[in-house]
VOTIBA-495084 format. One record per residue (C-alpha): x, y, z; residue number from 1. Coordinates in steps of 0.02 Angstrom, whole numbers, always signed. Layout:
{{X,Y,Z},NUM}
...
***
This chain:
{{+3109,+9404,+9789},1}
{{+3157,+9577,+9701},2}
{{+3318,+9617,+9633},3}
{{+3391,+9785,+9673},4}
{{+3547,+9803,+9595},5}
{{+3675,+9690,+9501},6}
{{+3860,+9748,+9482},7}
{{+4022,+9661,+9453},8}
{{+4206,+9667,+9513},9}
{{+4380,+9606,+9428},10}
{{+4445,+9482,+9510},11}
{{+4586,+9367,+9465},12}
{{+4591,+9162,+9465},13}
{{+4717,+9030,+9500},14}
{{+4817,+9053,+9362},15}
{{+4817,+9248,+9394},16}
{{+4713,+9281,+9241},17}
{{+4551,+9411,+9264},18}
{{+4406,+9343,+9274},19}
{{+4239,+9431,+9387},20}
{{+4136,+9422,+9528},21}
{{+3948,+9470,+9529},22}
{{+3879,+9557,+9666},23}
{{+3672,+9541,+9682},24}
{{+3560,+9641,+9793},25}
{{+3419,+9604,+9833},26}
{{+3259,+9697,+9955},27}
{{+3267,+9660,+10132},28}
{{+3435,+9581,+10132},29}
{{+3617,+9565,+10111},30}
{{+3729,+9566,+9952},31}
{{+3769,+9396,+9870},32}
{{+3896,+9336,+9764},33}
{{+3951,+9225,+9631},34}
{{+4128,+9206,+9573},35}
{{+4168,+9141,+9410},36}
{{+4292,+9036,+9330},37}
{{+4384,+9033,+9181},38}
{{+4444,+8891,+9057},39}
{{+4603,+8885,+8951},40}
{{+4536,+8712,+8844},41}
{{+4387,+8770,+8791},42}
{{+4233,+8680,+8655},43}
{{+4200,+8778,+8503},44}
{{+4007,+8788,+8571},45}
{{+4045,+8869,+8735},46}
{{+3944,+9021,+8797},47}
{{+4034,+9189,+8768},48}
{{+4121,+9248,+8910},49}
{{+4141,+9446,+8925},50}
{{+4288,+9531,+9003},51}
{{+4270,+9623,+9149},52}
{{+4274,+9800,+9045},53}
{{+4135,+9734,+8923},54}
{{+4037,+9654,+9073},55}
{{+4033,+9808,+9159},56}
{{+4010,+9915,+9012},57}
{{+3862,+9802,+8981},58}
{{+3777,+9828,+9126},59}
{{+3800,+10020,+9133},60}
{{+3716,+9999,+8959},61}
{{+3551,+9974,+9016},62}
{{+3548,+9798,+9067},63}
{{+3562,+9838,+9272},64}
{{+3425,+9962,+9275},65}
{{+3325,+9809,+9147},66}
{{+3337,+9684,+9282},67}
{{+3298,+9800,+9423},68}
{{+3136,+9748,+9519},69}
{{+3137,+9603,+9433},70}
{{+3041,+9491,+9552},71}
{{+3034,+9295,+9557},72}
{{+3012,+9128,+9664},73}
{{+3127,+9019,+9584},74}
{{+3289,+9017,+9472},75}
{{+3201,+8937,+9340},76}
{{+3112,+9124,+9329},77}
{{+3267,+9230,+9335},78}
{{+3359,+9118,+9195},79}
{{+3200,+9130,+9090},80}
{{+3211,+9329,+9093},81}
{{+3409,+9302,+9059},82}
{{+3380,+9200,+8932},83}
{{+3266,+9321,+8845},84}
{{+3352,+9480,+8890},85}
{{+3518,+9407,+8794},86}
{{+3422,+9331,+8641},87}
{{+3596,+9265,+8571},88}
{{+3637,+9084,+8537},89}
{{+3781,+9094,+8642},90}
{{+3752,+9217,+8765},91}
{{+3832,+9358,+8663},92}
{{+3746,+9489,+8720},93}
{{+3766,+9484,+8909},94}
{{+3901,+9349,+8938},95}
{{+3874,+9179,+8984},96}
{{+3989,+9205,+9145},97}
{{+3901,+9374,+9194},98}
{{+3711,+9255,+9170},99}
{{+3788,+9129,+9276},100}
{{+3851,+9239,+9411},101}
{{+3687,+9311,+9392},102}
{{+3595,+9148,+9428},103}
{{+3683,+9090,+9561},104}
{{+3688,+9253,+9661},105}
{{+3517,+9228,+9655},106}
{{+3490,+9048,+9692},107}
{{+3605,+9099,+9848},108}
{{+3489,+9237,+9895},109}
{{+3319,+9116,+9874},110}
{{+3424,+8963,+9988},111}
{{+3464,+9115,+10129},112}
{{+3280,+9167,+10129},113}
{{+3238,+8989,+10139},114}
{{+3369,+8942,+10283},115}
{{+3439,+8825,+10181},116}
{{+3590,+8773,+10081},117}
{{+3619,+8799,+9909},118}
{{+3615,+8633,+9868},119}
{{+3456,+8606,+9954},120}
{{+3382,+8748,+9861},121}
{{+3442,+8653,+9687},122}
{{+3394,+8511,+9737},123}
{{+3224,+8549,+9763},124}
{{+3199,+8660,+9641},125}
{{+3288,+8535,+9502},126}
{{+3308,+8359,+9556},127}
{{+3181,+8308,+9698},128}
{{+3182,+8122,+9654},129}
{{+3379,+8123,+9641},130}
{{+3474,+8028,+9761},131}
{{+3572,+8193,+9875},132}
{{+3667,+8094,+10002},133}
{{+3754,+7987,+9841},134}
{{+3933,+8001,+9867},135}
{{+4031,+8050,+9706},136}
{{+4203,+7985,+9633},137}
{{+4322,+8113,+9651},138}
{{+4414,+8149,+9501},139}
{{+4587,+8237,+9565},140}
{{+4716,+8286,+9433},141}
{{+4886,+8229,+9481},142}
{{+5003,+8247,+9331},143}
{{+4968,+8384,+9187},144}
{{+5013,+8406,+9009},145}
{{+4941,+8475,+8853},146}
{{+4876,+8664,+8882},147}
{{+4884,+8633,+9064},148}
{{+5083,+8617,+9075},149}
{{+5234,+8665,+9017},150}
{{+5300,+8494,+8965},151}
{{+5319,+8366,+8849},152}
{{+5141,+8268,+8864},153}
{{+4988,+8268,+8739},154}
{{+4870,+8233,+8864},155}
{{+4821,+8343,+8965},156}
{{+4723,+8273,+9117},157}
{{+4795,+8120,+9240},158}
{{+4672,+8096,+9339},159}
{{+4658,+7959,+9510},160}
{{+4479,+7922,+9531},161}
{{+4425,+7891,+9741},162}
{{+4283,+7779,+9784},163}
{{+4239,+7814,+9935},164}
{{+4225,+7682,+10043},165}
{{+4196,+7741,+10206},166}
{{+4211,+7936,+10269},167}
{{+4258,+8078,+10145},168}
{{+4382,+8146,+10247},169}
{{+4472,+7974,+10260},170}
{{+4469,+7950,+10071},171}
{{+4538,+8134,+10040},172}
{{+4685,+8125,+10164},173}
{{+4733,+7961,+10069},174}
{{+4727,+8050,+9917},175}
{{+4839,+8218,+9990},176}
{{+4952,+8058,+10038},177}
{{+4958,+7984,+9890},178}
{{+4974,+8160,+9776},179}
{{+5134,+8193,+9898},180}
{{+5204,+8011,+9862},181}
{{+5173,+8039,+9683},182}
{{+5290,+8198,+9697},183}
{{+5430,+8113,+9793},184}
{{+5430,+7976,+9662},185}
{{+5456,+8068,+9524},186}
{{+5570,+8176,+9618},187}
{{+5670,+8035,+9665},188}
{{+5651,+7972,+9478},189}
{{+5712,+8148,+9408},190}
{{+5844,+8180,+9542},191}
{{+5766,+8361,+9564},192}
{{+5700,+8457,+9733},193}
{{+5559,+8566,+9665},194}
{{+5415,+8488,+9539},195}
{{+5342,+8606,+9430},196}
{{+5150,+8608,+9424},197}
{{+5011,+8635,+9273},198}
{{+4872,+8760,+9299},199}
{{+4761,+8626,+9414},200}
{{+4905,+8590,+9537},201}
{{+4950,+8427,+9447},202}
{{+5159,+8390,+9440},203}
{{+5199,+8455,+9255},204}
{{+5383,+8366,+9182},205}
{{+5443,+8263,+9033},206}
{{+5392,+8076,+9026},207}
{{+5438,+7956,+8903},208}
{{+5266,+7947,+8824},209}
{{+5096,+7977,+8863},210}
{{+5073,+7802,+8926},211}
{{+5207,+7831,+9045},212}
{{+5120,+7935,+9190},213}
{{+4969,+7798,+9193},214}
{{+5109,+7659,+9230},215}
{{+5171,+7769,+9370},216}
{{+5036,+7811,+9453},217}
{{+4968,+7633,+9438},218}
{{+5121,+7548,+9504},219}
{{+5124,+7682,+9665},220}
{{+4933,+7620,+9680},221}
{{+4985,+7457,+9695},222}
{{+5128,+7492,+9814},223}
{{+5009,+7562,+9923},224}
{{+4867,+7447,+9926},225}
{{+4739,+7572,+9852},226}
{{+4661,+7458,+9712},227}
{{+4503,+7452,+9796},228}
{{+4490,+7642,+9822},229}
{{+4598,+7705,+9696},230}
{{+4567,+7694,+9508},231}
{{+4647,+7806,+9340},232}
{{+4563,+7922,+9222},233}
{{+4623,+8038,+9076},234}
{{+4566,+8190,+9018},235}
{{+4632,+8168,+8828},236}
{{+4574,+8343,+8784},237}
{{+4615,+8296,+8593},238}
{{+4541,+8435,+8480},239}
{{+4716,+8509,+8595},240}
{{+4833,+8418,+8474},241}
{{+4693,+8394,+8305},242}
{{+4756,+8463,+8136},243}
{{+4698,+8468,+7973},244}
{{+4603,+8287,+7999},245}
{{+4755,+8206,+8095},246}
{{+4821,+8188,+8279},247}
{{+4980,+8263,+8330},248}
{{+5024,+8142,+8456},249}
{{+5205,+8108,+8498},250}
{{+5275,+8190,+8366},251}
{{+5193,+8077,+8268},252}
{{+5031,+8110,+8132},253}
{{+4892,+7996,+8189},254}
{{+4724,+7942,+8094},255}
{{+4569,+7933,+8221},256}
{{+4597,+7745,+8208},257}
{{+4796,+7732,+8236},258}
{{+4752,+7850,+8392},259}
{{+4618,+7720,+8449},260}
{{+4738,+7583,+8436},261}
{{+4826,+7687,+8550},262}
{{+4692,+7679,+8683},263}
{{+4662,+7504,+8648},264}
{{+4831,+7467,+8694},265}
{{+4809,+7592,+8855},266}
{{+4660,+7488,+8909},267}
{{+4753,+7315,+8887},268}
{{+4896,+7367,+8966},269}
{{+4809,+7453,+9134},270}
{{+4722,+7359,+9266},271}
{{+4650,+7515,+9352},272}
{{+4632,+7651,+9194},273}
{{+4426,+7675,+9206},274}
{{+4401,+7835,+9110},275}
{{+4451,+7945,+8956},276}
{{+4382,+8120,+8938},277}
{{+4374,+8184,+8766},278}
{{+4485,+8057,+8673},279}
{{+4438,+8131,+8509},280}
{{+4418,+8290,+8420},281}
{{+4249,+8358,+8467},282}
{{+4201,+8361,+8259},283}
{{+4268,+8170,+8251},284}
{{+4097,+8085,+8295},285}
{{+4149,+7939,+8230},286}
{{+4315,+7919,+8333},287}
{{+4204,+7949,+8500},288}
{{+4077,+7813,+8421},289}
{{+4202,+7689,+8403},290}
{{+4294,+7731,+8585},291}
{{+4131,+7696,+8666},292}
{{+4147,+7515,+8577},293}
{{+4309,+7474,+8610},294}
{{+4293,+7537,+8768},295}
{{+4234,+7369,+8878},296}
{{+4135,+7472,+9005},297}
{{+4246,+7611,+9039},298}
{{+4190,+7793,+9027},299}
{{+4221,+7877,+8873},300}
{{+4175,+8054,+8910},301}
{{+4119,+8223,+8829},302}
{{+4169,+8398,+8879},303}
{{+4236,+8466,+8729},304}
{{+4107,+8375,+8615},305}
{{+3945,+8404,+8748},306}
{{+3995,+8573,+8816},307}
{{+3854,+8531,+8970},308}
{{+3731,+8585,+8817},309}
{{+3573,+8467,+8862},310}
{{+3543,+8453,+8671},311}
{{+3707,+8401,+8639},312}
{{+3732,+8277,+8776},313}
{{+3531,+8202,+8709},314}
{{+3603,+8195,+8521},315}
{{+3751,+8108,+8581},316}
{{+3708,+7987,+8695},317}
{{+3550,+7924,+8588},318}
{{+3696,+7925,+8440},319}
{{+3796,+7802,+8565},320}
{{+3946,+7942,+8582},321}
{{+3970,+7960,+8765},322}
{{+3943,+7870,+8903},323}
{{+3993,+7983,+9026},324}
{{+3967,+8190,+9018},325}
{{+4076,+8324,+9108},326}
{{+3952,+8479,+9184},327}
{{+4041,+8657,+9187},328}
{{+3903,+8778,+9222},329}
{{+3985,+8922,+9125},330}
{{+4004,+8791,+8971},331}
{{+3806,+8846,+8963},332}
{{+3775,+9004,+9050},333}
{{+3630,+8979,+9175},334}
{{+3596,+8858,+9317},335}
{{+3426,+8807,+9223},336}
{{+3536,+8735,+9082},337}
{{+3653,+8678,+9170},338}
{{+3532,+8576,+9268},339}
{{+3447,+8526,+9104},340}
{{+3617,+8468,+9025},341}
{{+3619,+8368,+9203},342}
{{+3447,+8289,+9163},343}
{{+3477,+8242,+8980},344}
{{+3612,+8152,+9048},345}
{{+3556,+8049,+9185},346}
{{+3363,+8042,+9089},347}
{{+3479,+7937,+8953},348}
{{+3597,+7833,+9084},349}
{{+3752,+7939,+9054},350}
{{+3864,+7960,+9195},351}
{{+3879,+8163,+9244},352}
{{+4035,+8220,+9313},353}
{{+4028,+8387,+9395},354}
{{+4170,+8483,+9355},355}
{{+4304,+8628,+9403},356}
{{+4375,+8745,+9276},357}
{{+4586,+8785,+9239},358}
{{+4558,+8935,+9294},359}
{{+4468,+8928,+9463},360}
{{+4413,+9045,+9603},361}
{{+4358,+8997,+9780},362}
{{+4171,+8983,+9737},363}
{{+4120,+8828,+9806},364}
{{+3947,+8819,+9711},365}
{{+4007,+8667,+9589},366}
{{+4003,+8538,+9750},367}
{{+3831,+8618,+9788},368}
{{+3772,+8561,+9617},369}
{{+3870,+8387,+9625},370}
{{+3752,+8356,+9782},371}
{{+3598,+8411,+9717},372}
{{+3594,+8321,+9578},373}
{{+3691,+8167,+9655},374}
{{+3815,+8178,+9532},375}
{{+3927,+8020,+9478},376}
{{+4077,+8117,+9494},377}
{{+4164,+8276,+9547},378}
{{+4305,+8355,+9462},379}
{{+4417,+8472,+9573},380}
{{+4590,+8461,+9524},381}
{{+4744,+8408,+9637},382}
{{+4711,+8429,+9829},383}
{{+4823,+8565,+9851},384}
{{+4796,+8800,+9845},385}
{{+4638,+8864,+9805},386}
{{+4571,+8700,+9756},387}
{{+4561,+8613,+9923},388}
{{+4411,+8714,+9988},389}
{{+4329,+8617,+9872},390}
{{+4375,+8454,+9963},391}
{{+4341,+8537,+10138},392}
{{+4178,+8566,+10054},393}
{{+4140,+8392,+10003},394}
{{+4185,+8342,+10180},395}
{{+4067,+8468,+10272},396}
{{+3916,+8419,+10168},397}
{{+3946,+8225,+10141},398}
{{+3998,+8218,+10331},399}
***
């Protein structure tokens, strides 16, 4: 397949902030596309991502006439070329999000000439021997804090966790229930008409304390008899609130062990919490090594600290660091690594979640990858805007 042209468009994502669009070309057929998102939390090792202006001033460089007639079979050859044309460490040169629209433009354009899916085309290409029909937990984001909000919570992420049990389009219209039931409850709670939300649709106000939105949630659970279905995860997002060797947590300065006790007593006190995302700094290896032992079988999970980097996510997982590892493909910058950073992962019986951005678009390729690597889990956000064609995604190809 021969690439014809590459360009790139502003566009702008949930939150309203710019992000672009890649538009690839290719002989004998129709223009694809790949839009990017954006994150506000983001891990020190992230690839670069260029603005529009110094995306498109990179490719009227030199680099769209480089990769003209560049002709290949599989992604794995595109990426290589990407890989080499950047030469940077973290994708300095051309921008991990412009490499990653890149990639899947193309991926697109090799599943159309194929008459299949994307995910098909993945699959095959990546994970033959993986399990495609596996249905993932959904990880939906019902209550926001830290970055995410404008309120008075250190956490960032609260997160119900769906098991499907049955159809996904049952599951997911008990979970649009359930998200609406939140909002009256704490409407009712708050004596107020109109909830503010964080930047992934979650309700964002003032609780009492961090523990506070994992007792509501679990009680409404409860009320509604979704304990089989229903579980409770947190996305900590702690290098958020780390200073100068110390937590910032309620007001409060917290050693990595006081904040553990914190956990502990999280854990202990919650029947249904299954899951925390980054509970430590991503430089406090130790704090993540000791979550992982206090943490009974629950999923202590790296984004921050794994940045879908397939070294990273080896290193810790052999070190006994994670358990469970969050996938953003423009963490990395290609679909190769990404699906590398998948394989380290399940190659060392860590649990991959799939995973949205803050700052989405209407690109549906994340689901794509969930399936084709029969991912553990799939991060989308609350079921509500942009966000839901996700879910209506899940539901067409897991019908």
């Amino acid at each position: 397949m021969v690439i014809e042209s590459v360009g790139v468009q502003e566009i702008f994502d949930s939150r309203g902030d710019p992000t672009i669009e890649v538009e690839l070309k290719v002989a004998g057929s129709h223009p694809f596309f790949a839009k990017i998102p954006s994150g506000k939390s983001k891990g020190k090792n992230e690839a670069v991502a260029l603005s529009f202006a110094e995306a498109q001033n990179t490719l009227k460089d030199g680099f769209a006439r480089e990769i003209e007639g560049f002709d290949g079979e599989t992604v794995k050859e595109l990426d290589s070329f990407l890989l080499a044309a950047d030469g940077t460490k973290n994708k300095e040169k051309l921008g991990g999000n412009v490499m990653l629209g890149i990639s899947i433009a193309f991926a697109r354009a090799l599943a159309h000439e194929r008459e299949e899916e994307l995910w098909e085309a993945l699959h095959r290409e990546f994970f033959p021997k993986e399990d495609a029909s596996k249905k993932p937990l959904i990880f939906a984001n019902l209550i926001n804090g830290g970055v995410h909000a404008d309120n008075n919570l250190d956490i960032q992420e609260y997160m119900a966790v769906v098991e499907t049990k049955g159809a996904y389009s049952e599951s997911i219209q008990r979970l649009i229930s359930f998200y609406e039931r939140l909002g009256f409850v704490i409407e009712e709670e708050r004596d107020v008409k109109r909830l503010p939300v964080g930047d992934e649709g979650g309700y964002s106000v003032n609780f009492k304390n961090n523990f506070a939105p994992v007792e509501m949630m679990e009680k409404l659970i409860f009320e509604s008899e979704l304990q089989n279905e229903f579980r409770i995860a947190l996305d900590a997002a702690a290098s958020s609130f780390y200073k100068d060797g110390n937590y910032r947590f309620e007001g409060s300065s917290l050693s990595t062990k006081q904040l553990i006790e914190r956990y502990r007593a999280y854990f202990e006190s919650s029947k249904l919490l299954c899951s925390i995302e980054d509970p430590c700094d991503e430089s406090d290896f130790e704090g993540f090594k000791e979550m992982v032992e206090i943490a009974g079988g629950r999923w202590i999970v790296g984004d921050d600290l794994t940045t879908t980097d397939p070294e990273r996510i080896g290193k810790y997982a052999e070190e006994k660091l994670i358990t469970g590892a969050i996938i953003k493909a423009n963490q990395i910058g290609t679909l190769t690594e990404t699906c590398e950073a998948i394989r380290a992962a399940q190659e060392r019986g860590v649990r991959c979640i799939v995973s949205h951005r803050s700052g989405e678009t209407d690109d549906l390729f994340l689901v794509h990858i969930a399936k084709a690597c029969g991912a553990d889990g799939v991060k989308i956000g609350a079921p509500v805007k942009e966000r839901i064609s996700k879910y209506d995604e899940l539901m067409r190809l897991y019908q």
